[in-house]
C-alpha positions as CSV (number, residue, x, y, z in Angstrom):
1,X,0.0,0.0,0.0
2,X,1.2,3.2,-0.3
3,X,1.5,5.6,2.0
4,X,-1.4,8.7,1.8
5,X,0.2,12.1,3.2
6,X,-1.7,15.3,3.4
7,X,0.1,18.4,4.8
8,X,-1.6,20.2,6.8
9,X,1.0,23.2,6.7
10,X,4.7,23.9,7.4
11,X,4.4,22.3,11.0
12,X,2.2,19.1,10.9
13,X,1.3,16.2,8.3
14,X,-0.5,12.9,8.8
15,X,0.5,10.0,7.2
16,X,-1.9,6.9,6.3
17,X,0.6,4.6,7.8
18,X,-1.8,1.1,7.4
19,X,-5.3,0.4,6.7
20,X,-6.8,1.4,9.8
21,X,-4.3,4.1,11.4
22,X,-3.3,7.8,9.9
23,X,-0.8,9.2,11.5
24,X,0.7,12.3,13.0
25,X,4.0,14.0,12.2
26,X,5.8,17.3,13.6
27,X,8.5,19.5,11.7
28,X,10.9,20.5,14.1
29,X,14.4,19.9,15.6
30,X,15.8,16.7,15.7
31,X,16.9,16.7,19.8
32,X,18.7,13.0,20.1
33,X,21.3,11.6,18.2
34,X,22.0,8.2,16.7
35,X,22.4,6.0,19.6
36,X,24.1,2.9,17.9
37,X,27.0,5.3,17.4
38,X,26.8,4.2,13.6
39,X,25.9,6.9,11.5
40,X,26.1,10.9,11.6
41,X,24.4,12.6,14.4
42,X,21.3,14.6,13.0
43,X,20.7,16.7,16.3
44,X,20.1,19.9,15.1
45,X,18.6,19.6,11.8
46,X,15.4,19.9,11.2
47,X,13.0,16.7,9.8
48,X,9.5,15.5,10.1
49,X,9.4,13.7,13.2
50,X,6.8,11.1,13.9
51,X,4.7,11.7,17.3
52,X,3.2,8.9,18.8
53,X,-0.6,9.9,18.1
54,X,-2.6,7.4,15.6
55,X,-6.2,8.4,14.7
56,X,-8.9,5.5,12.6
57,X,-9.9,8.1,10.4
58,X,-8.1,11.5,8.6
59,X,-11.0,13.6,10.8
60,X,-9.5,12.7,14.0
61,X,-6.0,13.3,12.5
62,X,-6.8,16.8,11.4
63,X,-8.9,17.5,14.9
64,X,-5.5,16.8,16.6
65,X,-3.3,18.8,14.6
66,X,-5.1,21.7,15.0
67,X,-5.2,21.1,18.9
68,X,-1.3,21.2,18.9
69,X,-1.0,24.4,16.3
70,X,-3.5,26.2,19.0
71,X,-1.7,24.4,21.8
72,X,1.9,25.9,20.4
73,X,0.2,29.4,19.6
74,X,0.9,29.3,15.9
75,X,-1.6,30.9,13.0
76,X,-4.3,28.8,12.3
77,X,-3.9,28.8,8.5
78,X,-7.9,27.2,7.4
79,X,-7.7,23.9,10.3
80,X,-10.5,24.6,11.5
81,X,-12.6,24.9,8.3
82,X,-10.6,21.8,7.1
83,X,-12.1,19.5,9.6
84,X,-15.5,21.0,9.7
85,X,-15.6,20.6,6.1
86,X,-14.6,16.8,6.4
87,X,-17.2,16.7,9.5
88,X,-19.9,17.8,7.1
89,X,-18.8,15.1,4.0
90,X,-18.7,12.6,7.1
91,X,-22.2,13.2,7.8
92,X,-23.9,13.5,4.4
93,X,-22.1,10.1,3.7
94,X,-23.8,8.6,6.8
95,X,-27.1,10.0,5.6
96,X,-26.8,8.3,1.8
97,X,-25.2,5.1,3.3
98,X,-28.6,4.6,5.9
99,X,-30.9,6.0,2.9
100,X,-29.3,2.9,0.7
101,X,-29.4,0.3,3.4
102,X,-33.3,1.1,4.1
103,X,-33.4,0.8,0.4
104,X,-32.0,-2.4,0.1
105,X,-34.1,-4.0,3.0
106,X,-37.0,-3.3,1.3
């Protein structure tokens, strides 16, 4: 499978990691170095670094994201509307999935 990314903005991303988990990733600086003393240290730069946060569905993803840019104070840059906006598909796919279910009962 491949891996789904959407980029939220400069600071987060989720990643569909499998079929049933997206998730979340940080840019910022790298703070530990290799610890098998094998390769170059990479303290310093700065990567997407994986947090340990895995959501079932992109909505969830998004929802948590937007917590941490509000929790870290930076702009909001259209979060908000993004998951109200996948909220609202959520729903009217809800709706049209029970309409064709009564539907096919009949």
């Amino acid at each position: 499978m491949d891996k789904q990314e959407v980029t939220i903005n400069e600071r987060f991303k989720v990643v569909h990691v499998d079929s049933m988990n997206w998730q979340l990733f940080e840019r910022r600086e790298i703070k530990r170095g290799d610890r098998s003393g094998k390769g170059k240290s990479r303290v310093g730069e700065i990567d997407w670094i994986a947090l340990p946060a895995f959501f079932g569905t992109l909505r969830a993803a998004l929802a948590k994201a937007k917590e941490l840019n509000r929790d870290r104070n930076l702009p909001d840059c259209g979060m908000a509307e993004a998951v109200d906006s996948i909220g609202k598909l959520d729903a009217a796919f809800m709706k049209q999935l029970d309409r064709a279910l009564k539907e096919a009962a009949r």
